[in-house]
Every structure is written in structure tokens, then in C-alpha cells.
N, C-alpha and C positions, 0 to 999 in steps of 0.2 A: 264518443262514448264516455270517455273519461272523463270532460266536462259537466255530463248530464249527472255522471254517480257523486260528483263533488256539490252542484247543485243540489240532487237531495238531500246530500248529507248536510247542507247547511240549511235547509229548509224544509226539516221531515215532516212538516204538518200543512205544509200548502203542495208543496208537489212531487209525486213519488215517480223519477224516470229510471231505468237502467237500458243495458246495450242488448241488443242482440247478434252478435257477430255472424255474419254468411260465409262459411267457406266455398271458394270457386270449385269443390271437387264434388260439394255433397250437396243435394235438394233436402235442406233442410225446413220445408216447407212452414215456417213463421211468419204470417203475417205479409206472406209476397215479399220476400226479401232482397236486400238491393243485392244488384249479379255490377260486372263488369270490375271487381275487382273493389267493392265498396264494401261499406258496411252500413244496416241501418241501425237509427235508436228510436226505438217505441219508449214514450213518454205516458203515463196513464194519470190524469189529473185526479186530484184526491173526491172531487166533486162527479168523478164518471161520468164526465161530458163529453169526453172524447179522447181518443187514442190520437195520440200524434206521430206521425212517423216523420225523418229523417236523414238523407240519407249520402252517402261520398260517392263520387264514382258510378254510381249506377243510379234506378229509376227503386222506390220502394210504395209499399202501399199498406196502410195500416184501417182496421175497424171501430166502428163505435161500440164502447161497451160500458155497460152498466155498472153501478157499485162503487162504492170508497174502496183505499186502499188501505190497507193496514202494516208494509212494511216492505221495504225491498230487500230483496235476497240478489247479493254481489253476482253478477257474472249471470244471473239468468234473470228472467222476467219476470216479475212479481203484481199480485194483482190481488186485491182484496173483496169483499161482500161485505153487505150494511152490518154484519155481524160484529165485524170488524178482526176476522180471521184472516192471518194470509195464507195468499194460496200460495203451494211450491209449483215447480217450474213445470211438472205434468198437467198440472189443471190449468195452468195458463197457456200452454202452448193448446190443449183441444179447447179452449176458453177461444182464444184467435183466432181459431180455422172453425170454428162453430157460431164468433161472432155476428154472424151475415141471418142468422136465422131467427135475431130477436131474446129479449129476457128468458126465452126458455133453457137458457144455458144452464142458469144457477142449477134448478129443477135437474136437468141431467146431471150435473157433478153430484147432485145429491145421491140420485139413483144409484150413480157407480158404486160411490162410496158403501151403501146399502148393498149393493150387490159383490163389492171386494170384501164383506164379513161379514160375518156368522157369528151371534152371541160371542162377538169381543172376539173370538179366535180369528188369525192370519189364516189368507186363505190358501190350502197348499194346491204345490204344485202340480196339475196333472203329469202322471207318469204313463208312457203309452204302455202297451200291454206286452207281454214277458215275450211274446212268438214274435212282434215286429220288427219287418226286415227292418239293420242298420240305416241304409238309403231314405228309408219314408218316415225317420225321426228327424224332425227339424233342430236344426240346432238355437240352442239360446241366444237370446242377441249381444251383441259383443259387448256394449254400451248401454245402459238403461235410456227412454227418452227423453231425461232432464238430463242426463249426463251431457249431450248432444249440445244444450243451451251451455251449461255451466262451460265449457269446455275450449268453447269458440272464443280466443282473448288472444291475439296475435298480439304475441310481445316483442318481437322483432321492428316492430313499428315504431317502440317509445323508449327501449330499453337499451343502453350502449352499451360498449364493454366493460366500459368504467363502473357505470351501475349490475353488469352480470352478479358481483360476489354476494349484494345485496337484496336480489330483486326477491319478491316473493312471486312463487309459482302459485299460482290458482288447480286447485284440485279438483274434478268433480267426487262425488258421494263414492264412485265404485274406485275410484284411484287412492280415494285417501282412507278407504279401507283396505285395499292391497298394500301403500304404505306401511299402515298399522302391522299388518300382521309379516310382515318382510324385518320392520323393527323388532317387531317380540320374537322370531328364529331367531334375527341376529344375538339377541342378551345373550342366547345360551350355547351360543357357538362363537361369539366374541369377533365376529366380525364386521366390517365395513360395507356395507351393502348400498349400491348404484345402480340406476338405472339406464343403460345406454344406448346408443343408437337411433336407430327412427323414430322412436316415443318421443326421444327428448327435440329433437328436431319439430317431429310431426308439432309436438306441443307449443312449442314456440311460432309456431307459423298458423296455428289457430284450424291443424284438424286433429280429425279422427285417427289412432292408430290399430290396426287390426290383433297385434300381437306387443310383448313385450320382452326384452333383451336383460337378465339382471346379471350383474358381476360382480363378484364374490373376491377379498383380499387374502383368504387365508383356509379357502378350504373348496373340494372341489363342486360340484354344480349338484352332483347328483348326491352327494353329503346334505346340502343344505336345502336342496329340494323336499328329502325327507323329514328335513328338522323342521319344513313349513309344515308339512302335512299331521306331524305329532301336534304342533301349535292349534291348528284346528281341530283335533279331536280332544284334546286335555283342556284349551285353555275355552274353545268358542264351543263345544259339544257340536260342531257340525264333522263332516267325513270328506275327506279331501279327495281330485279324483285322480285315476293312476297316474305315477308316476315314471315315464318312459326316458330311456337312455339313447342318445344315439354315440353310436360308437364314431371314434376318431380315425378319417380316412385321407391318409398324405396325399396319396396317390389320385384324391379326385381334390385336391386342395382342401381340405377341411381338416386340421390338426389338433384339436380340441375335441375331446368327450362334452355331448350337452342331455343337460336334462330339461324334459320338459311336463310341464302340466299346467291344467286349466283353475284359474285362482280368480274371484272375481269376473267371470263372464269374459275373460280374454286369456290368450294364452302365454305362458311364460314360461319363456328359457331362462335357464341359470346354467350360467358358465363360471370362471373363476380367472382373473387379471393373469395374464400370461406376458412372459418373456420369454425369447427364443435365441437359440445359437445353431450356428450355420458351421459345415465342417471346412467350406471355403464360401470365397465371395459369389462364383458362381452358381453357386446350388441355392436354392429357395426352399426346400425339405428341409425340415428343422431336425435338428439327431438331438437335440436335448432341450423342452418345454418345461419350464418351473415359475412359479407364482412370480407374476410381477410388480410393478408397481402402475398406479394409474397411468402414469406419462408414458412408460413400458407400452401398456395395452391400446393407448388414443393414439400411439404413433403406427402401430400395424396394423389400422382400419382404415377402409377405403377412401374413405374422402373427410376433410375436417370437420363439415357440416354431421357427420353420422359419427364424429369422437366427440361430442357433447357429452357430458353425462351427470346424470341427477342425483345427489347424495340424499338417503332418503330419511338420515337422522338430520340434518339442518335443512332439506326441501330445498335445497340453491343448487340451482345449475354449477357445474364446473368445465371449464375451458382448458384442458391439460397442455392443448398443443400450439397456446396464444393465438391461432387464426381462425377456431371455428367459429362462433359467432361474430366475426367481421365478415366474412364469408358467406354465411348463414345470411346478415343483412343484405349483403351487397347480391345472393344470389349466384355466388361465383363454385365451382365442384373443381377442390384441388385436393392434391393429395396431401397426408403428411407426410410423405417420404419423398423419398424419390422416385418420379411416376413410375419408372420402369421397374422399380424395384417392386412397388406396391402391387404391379400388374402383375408380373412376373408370379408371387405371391400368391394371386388367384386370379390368371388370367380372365374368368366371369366378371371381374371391376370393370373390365372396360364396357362389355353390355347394361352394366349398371348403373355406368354414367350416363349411356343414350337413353336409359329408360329414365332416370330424374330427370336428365335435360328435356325429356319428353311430356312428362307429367307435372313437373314444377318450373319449368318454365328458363333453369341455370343456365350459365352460361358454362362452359366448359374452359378449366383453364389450358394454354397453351403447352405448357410442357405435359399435360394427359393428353393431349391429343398427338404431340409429337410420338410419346411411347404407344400411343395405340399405332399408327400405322410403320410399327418398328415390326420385320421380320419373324421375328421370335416371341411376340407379341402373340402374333395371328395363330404361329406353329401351337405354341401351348393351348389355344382357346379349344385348336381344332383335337388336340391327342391328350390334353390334362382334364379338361372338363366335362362332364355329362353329359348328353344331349338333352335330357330331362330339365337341368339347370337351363340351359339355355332357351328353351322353349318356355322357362317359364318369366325369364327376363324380357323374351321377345314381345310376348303376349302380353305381359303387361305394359309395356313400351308402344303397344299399338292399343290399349284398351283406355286411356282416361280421356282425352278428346280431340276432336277431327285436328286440331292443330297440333295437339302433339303428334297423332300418325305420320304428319307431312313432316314436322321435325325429326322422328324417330328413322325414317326413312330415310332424312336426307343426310342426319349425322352415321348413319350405319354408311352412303356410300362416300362420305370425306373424312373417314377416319380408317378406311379399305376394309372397313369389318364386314359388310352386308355379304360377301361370298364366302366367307366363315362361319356368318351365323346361320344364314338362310339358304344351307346345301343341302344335297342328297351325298349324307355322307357313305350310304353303303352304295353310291353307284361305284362302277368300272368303268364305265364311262358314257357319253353324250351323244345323241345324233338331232340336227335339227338347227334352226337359227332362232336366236333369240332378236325380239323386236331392239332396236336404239336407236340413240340418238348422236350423231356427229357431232364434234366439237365446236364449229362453230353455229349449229345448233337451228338452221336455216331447213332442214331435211332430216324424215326418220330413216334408217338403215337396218341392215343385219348386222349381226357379229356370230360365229358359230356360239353355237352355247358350251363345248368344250374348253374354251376362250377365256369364258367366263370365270368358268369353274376349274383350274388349269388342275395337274394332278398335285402341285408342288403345294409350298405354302404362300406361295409369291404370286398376288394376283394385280399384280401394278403394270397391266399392260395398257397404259394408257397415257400419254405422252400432256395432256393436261393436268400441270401441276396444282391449278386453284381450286381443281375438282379433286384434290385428295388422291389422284393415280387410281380411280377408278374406273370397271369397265364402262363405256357408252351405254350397255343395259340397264345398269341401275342409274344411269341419269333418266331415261326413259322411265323405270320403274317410279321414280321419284315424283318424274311427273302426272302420269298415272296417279296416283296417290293423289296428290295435288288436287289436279282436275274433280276425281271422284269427291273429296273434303269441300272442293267450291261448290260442286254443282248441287250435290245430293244435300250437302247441312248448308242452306244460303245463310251467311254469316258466320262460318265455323269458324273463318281464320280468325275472327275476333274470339275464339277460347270460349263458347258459348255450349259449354260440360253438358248444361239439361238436356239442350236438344240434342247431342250426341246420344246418350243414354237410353232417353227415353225414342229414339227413334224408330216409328210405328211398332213403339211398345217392346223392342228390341233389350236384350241388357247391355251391359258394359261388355261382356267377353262375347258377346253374337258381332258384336259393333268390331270388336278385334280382329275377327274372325273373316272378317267383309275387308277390313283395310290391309289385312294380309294378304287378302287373293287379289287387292290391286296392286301391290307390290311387287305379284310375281307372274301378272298377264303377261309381261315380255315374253314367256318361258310358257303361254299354255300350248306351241306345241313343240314344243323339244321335249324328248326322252329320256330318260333316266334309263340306262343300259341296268343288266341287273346281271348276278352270276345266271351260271347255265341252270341251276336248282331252281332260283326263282324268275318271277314275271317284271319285264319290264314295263314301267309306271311313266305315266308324265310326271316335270319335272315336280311342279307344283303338289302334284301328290306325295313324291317322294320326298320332300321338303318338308309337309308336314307330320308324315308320317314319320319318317329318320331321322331327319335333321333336328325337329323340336318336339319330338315323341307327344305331340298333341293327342287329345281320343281320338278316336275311331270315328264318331259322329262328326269332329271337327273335320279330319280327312277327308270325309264322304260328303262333306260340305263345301267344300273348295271346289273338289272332283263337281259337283253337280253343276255349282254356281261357273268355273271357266267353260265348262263343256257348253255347256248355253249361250258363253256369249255367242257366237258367229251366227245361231239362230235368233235370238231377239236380234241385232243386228240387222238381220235379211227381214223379218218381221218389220219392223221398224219402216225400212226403205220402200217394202210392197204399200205401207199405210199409205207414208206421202204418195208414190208412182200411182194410188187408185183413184178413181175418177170420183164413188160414191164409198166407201170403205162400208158404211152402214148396210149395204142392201148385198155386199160382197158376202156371199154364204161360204164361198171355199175361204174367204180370208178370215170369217168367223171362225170357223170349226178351225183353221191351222192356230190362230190365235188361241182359243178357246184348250186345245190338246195343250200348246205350251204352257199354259198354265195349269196345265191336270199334272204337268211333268213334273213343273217347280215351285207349283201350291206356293208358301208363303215365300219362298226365293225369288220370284219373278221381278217383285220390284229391284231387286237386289243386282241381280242379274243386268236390269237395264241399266242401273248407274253404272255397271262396271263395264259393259260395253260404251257405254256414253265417255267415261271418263279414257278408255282407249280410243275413244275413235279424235276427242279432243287433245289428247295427247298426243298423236302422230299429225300434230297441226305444227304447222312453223312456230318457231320460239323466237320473240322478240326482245333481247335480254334474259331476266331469270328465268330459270328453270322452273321454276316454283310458281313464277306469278299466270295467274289465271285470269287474263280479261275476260270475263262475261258478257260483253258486251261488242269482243270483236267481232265483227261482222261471217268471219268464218267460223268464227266458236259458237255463238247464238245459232247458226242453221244448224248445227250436230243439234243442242239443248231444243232448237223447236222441233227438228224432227221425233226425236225421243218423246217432248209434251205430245207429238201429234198421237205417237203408237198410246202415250196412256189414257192419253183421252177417246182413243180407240176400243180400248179396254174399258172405259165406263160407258162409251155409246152401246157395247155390245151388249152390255149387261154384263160382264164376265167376271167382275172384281175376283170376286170367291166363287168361282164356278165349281170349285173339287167339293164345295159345302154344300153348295145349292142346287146342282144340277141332279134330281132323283129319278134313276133309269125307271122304263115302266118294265121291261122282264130282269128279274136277276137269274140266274144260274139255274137253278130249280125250273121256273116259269117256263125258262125259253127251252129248255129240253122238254117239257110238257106241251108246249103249244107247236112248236117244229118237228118235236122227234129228231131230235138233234142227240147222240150217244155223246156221252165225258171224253174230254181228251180235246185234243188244238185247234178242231173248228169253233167249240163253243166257245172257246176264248178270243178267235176271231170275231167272230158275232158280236160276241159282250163288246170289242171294242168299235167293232161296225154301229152297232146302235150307239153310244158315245156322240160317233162322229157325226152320226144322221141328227140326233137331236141337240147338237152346236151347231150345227149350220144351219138345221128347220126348228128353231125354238117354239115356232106356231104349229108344226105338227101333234097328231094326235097319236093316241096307242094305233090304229089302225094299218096307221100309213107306216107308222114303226115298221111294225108287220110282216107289209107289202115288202118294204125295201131291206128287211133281212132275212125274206122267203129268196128271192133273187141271188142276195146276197150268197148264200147256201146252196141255189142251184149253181152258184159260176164253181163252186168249190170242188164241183164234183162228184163221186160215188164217194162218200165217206165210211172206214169201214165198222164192223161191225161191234158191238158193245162185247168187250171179252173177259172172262174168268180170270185173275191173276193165276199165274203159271204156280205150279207145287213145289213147294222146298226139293231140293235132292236127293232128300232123305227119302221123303216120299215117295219119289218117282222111283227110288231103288226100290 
């Protein structure tokens, strides 16, 4: 990439190239962009003969397009017309993905253009209307989609530490106007203003960041949040939008007041550099916070990689704690302090290393891992931190791809955190055995599930030290995971984000939501005891529900998806045991109901059965490693093809879509004489079943066989008045 921009710059009138950089997290959908961890470079010759793609590391694919070029624009793709106008990086990126359809490109950018204004005026905003619920307003996108192109510059690749003090940071359009206007609050309140944490990370490593972190030298968060928002009504005539406080809470680790609001299409916290003092060595509750100095603030943050931080009067990175960008290159998550102290601190850092290691691929260093399976470690994650918090480090730790789920998994059970994070913490206690696996790893077992989840904070009941002293369960769970990541995404362990994501049209947090419930098969039938007030839950339910305060939808998704397995399972095994499966009418309609049950879950369902039933397969070495091709693992995976291919001999795919009964509710009480109440709902389901198993039947034979139906039922009684209030009746 770098070669190409020095290229044009010495030859701007024969050949106009720049880079497109691919992040591994996002489908940044330019041009087919090279994946495996590359990057491609689109070249657009000045003569528009042809686009040239590329590319390192991966496969990339570029189009032919028309036109001269008129000038490159740094960091994003630049593309010209005979006009000799260039175009910015919005018309070149739908220029790319519209290249396939021929010279009619130009023609639409013009339309747009024609269509984005009105006699010279900007076109505004639509604003929904004054009654709509909050829920069905979409929010703004965080990022404009030239910002996406400009943005993708992975500096970690060329820039050492030597070069940090000088390098220049590439901006896109929305960052270097949040810059600006973060400089003009500063004039008038005289401070030093930085940006830190995952921006500046995220930046350097060439993605996208959802939110932004600012810290403030000399005044507090929600002081200079306001001085942002007077800067845009006095100096830019726009109205900034509210400004919210969250209060400072020791006691769930968060000792800082922050402010926040939405600035440039992202959102931004402002805090202020803090220094803290301790009443002794053993307390981690601060009794007295006052402004600190940079080096102060980069050393009480979690890991050195996230003590980066961006000065935004000179635009250069700064390194406070001399290892974050060597770290940062090398990939490695260490503390600045001393691990235990850091954890101790906010015991939640520890789940926040398994979700980076999970998502960006770090390694973990050795003395964090030692303080994570420290005693007092676990005690505080379980009684200092939220289950909210934690639920929402899990889920993202299981949402960016099939390989991080199987890393996230496996570092939760060799660091003894997974019975920490992934409990039912309002049970009393357990009944039932959870699936596992023995230590030498030749046969699946029981362990109670009480075992598991002991009452103490000490769950190292497991005499295997290189498995981190965790229970035989989450080795099982682990491999579970594993299995389901091989079988369901083939190729996942190579880090393959798209097809994670996009799976049968799936998102990122439905994707979470599936690699959780393989994490916690061991446990779908153990019990989560409950006080005598409330119902006792499977474990799995109570886990998501208690443990990581997931919604409600999530919970009832787990619930649906384990309770299923052990019937797709038996489903499954009748396909293979049948002689003709096609002509089998009771194995249609039994088929055909499971899918009325679990509508778009079904496929879902079968990888989690599949990935259990290959899991409680002998282990030859890793835990992890998944032959596909062992001769006992392929007979699970073919039996599994057989049941889905089962499912398209039937016609079944979408049966809850497709299948339109001939009486509904109405009908069938008019033509049977059938009174409201629990026969008609039998019926309704009798006729269901009749027409999955006779899909060649007609309304008639419907009829015949839910007249029958009705006589086995009985004297049915008679249609009655609802009874009179009491008042009434007096």
C-alpha cells in the first residue's frame, strides 16, 4: 500500500493507485477484498483500462472501470471522470460494487447527486415524527461510509516505537472534526485533551471503534462536556445532544464520575486523569481521587495496549507506560501494574482479557494469567462486579468469530474463571450430572454438577494442572464449542469473520447466543435449585438469565434451542434406521412438527446436537482439535447430512411458512360444530399433523379424518355463557 501511494506521488500524471485496507472484523464490502489477514491495493490507471487489484495474504478481486482520474485522495480510493473531477471515497466505493453493470455508473452518480439537492440547499435530515416509539428510531451510523475507507491504515505494521513520537495519525472527515471541536473547548478551559483507550488501539490496528474514551488534565468530565456543547451552539450554530452523567460507584469498581454524549456520530465519554490513594496496601477502594498526571492515569488501566493515548493538539500517539505499543505490535495483553493489583482493582479485567484474546487474536501474558486463577481473584469477580458487566464481556467474547468462541471458551476454563462467569448465581443449590470429560481424555464421564459450581469461591477441584485446575465439565464444554465452530462454519478455525456473521443471515450477537448454548450442553440437564418463592430452572436458563442478565429473548432461546437437542438427535437416528425416509408419512409429520416447534432454530439445534454427540467421542490429544475426517466423527456429521437432507426430500425447509391449513378456527367450528375451548385446539393441531404426513391430500379427506378425530374425543360439552361478576350475582 505504501509503495503504491509513493508511486503515484512520483508519477501523478501516468498512474493514480492508493490502498484499500480490509479489516478481519468488518465486511467492508470494496472490491472483494483480500480476507486471511491481507490487505488489497486497487490501482485505477489514468487511461481507465482497468482496475488492478493486489493483494498479501489473502485472494482479492478487482473491476473494470471507465474514466481518467483526476487525483488521489490518501487513505481512501480515488477515482476520476473524463471531466477531470475527483471523485471522494463515497462514489468510489458504490463506483466498485456497481462496476459489473457497465458505463451506466457515471449516469447514476449523477442522479444521486441531482437527487442529494434541491436549488443549491443541503438536503436535511428526515426526522421521524413526534409520537414514535424510541425502539423504531434507527440510530445514525456511527461512521460515515468514506470514513470506513479513510480509516483502514494499520500502523502497527510499519511504525516502531522509535518512530511513535513522530508518526502522523491519519484522520478520517468525522474524527478530524470531533478533533477540532475537542481543541476549541479546550482554548477556553485551558486544558490538555487526549483520547484513550480502544480508539487509539482500535486505530492503530486498522479498525473501526464504536465509542470514544476522552481525558481531561485539569477539569472534571462533565465541566468540559458542557464547554463542548456551548462550542457548538456559539461557535458552529449546531445544538449538541444531551449531556448525561453517570455517577461514581466503588463498590461495583467504577470510581470516577463520567460524562457522556453523542459528538460526531459516535459517542464520547469524558473523564479527567486521575491519581488515587489507598488507606493500606490491602484495600483497592480509593478514599482519595484527585487529578492526575498522564503516566498516573496509563498505569491504572487494564492492560498497556488500552494506555495508548492520542494528544489531540499535536495528533501523535503517546506511550506513557514505555510497553504499550511494543505489545500492541507483538500482540501480547499485559498489565501496567501488577497483575493482581490491576484485577483486584476491577476484578471484570480478567474477563476482558479472554474477550480481547478472543476477538484480536493476543496472547495473554503469563503473570495475568497467574492473578486470574488466584483465589481472591475469582472471590471479587463473583461479589464486586455486576452480573450485567459480566454478561456483557461474555457475549462479546463469544460474538466476533467461530475461533474466537473456541479461544474464549478455552481461556475461561485455564484461567478457572468459566464457573465464575458462567453461573447461576441466585441458585442454592444443584441436582443432576453434568456431561465431562476425564483427564486422560480417552472417555466421556459425569461429575455432579454441584462439583462444578462448588458453594465456596474455590473451584480447582481438578488435579490436572496444565488444564488450569479446572472442572472435567468445561473441558467437555470446550469441546463442544470446538466441534459445533468445525462442523457448522467449515473453515472457521482459520478466523473466517464473514461466514461467522453472515450465517444463514444470522447477526453477530444471534451467532453469540448459539456458541453459548454449546458451552453449556454439559449442564442441559442439571438444575438450578431455586429458594422456596421461586421455580427451579435448568442450569443453562439460569445462567443466562442470573448469571449474565441477558434479555429475556436470549433466555427463551437457549431454553428452546437445549431442550431440542435429544429430539433432533432421535429424529436424526430414525432417518438413518429408515428403510425409504421419503415415503415414511409418520416420520414426515414427526419431522415436519419439529420444525413447527423451532421455525428458524432447527438448523441450529442440529449443529448443537451434532457438535455433542462428537464431542463425547474419544480425544486423541487436544481437546480442541477436531478431525473431520475421523472415521467415528464423519458417521455423527453424515448422519446429521442424512436428517437435513431429510428435511429437503420432505419439502419441509420452511414448513411453519408454507404449510396453509384449509379450516382455521372459524371454519372448522362451522363445518364440525365443534363449540370454543380444548377440542378445537386439538383439531387445529390434528389437522397440522394430517397434512405433514398426506401433503397430496385434499380439503375433503382433511374432513373425513378430523370428523373421527372428534368422534374419539368424545361427548364435548356444551358452548357456555361466561359466569356474572359477584356483584352481580348478589
Amino acid at each position: 500500500a505504501n509503495l503504491a501511494r509513493q508511486e503515484g506521488a512520483r508519477r501523478p500524471h501516468a498512474e493514480e493507485a492508493t490502498s484499500v485496507r480490509c479489516d478481519d472484523d468488518e465486511d467492508d464490502g470494496v472490491a472483494a477484498p483480500a480476507r486471511g489477514g491481507g490487505c488489497g491495493v486497487v490501482a485505477v490507471r489514468r487511461d481507465g483500462a482497468s482496475v488492478v487489484s493486489a493483494s498479501t495474504g489473502g485472494a482479492s478481486a478487482a473491476a473494470s472501470v471507465g474514466g481518467g482520474a483526476g487525483g488521489g485522495v490518501r487513505g481512501a480510493a480515488a477515482v476520476g471522470d473524463n471531466s477531470g473531477e475527483t471523485w471522494g471515497p463515497r462514489e468510489t466505493r458504490q463506483l466498485l460494487k456497481d462496476a459489473a453493470e457497465g458505463p451506466v455508473v457515471v449516469q447514476r452518480r449523477q442522479q444521486r447527486e441531482n437527487n442529494s439537492t434541491s436549488s443549491g440547499a443541503k438536503r436535511k435530515e428526515r426526522k421521524p415524527p413526534a409520537n414514535t416509539p424510541r425502539r423504531q428510531i434507527k440510530k445514525q451510523p456511527l461512521l460515515e461510509e468514506s470514513s470506513r475507507l479513510e480509516s483502514l491504515r494499520v500502523m502497527t505494521e510499519f511504525v516502531t516505537s522509535e518512530d511513535l513520537p513522530t508518526a502522523e495519525v491519519e484522520l478520517t472527515a468525522d474524527e478530524a472534526e470531533l478533533v477540532e471541536i475537542l481543541v476549541a473547548a479546550a482554548e477556553e478551559t485551558g486544558s490538555t485533551v487526549r483520547i484513550c483507550g480502544g480508539w487509539v488501539r482500535d486505530k492503530a490496528l486498522g479498525r473501526l471503534t464504536k465509542d470514544i474514551d476522552v481525558a481531561l488534565d485539569n477539569c472534571s468530565g462533565a465541566a468540559f462536556a458542557e464547554k463542548v456543547a456551548s462550542v457548538l451552539r456559539t461557535k458552529r450554530g449546531t445544538s449538541a445532544s444531551r449531556v448525561g452523567v453517570i455517577a461514581a460507584n466503588p463498590d461495583q469498581s467504577k470510581h470516577l464520575e463520567t460524562a457522556t454524549m453523542r459528538l460526531c456520530g459516535v459517542e464520547v465519554d469524558f473523564v479527567n486523569l486521575r491519581s488515587e490513594a489507598y488507606a493500606d496496601d490491602s484495600s483497592r477502594v480509593p478514599t482519595h481521587v484527585d487529578f492526575g498526571t498522564p503516566t498516573q492515569d496509563a498505569l491504572r488501566r487494564d492492560f498497556t495496549v488500552n494506555a495508548l493515548m492520542f494528544n489531540v493538539h499535536s495528533r501523535k500517539i503517546e506511550d506513557w507506560t514505555g510497553q504499550g505499543w511494543n505489545d500492541l505490535r507483538a500482540g501480547l495483553l499485559r498489565t501496567p501494574l501488577c497483575p493482581k493489583v490491576t484485577l483486584l482493582d476491577d476484578p471484570l479485567r480478567a474477563l476482558r482479557g479472554v474477550r480481547f484474546a478472543a476477538r484480536y487474536g493476543f496472547a495473554l501474558d503469563e503473570g495475568f494469567r497467574g492473578a486470574c486463577r488466584d483465589p481472591h481473584v475469582r472471590a471479587a469477580l463473583l461479589t464486586k462486579v455486576s452480573r450485567e458487566r459480566v454478561g456483557k464481556e461474555i457475549k462479546g467474547a463469544f460474538g466476533a468469530t467461530a475461533k474466537g468462541c473456541v479461544r474464549a471458551v478455552d481461556e475461561l476454563r485455564r484461567l478457572n474463571l468459566a464457573s465464575a462467569a458462567l453461573r447461576a448465581v441466585n441458585a442454592v443449590g444443584y441436582e443432576g450430572d453434568a456431561r465431562a470429560i476425564d483427564a486422560s481424555g480417552l472417555s466421556s464421564s459425569q461429575v455432579p454438577c454441584a462439583s462444578v459450581f462448588p458453594a465456596g469461591d474455590d473451584d480447582d477441584d481438578d488435579d490436572d494442572a496444565s488444564e488450569g485446575g479446572s472442572s472435567p465439565a468445561w473441558r467437555y464444554a470446550a469441546r463442544c464449542v470446538a466441534a459445533h465452530a468445525a462442523a457448522a462454519f467449515p473453515g472457521a478455525l482459520a478466523d473466517d469473520t464473514a461466514a461467522f456473521k453472515a450465517r444463514r443471515g444470522g447477526a453477530a450477537a444471534e451467532r453469540s447466543i448459539v456458541a453459548l448454548a454449546a458451552a453449556l450442553l454439559p449442564f442441559s440437564f442439571c438444575t438450578a435449585l431455586a429458594s422456596s418463592k421461586k421455580k427451579h430452572s435448568p442450569v443453562p436458563v439460569a445462567v443466562f438469565r442470573d448469571g449474565l442478565k441477558l434479555p429475556n429473548s436470549d433466555v427463551q432461546t437457549v431454553q428452546r434451542l437445549l431442550d431440542a437437542v435429544p429430539h433432533v438427535r432421535a429424529l436424526a437416528r430414525r432417518v438413518v434406521s429408515s428403510t425409504s425416509s421419503v415415503n415414511d408419512t409418520q416420520l414426515r409429520r414427526d419431522v415436519g412438527t419439529f420444525l413447527f416447534d423451532l421455525k428458524d432454530l432447527w438448523r441450529d439445534t442440529a449443529d448443537l446436537a451434532r457438535a455433542a454427540d462428537v464431542a463425547g467421542l474419544a480425544i486423541h490429544g487436544n481437546v480442541l482439535a477436531v478431525d473431520l475426517a475421523r472415521p467415528d466423527v464423519k458417521a455423527v456429521l453424515d448422519e446429521y447430512a442424512a436428517f437435513q437432507r431429510a428435511v429437503d426430500d420432505f419439502g419441509l425447509a420452511d414448513v411453519w411458512t408454507t404449510l396453509v391449513p384449509f379450516y382455521d378456527g372459524n371454519s372448522l367450528m362451522a363445518e364440525l360444530h365443534v363449540p370454543p375451548g380444548r377440542a378445537l385446539g386439538v383439531l387445529l393441531e390434528a389437522q397440522r399433523d394430517f397434512q405433514l404426513a398426506n401433503p397430496a391430500a385434499d380439503r375433503a379427506a382433511c374432513k373425513a379424518h378430523l370428523a373421527l378425530r372428534l368422534e374419539a374425543l368424545g361427548p364435548l360439552p356444551a358452548s357456555h355463557k361466561p359466569r356474572s361478576s359477584k356483584k352481580a350475582r348478589t
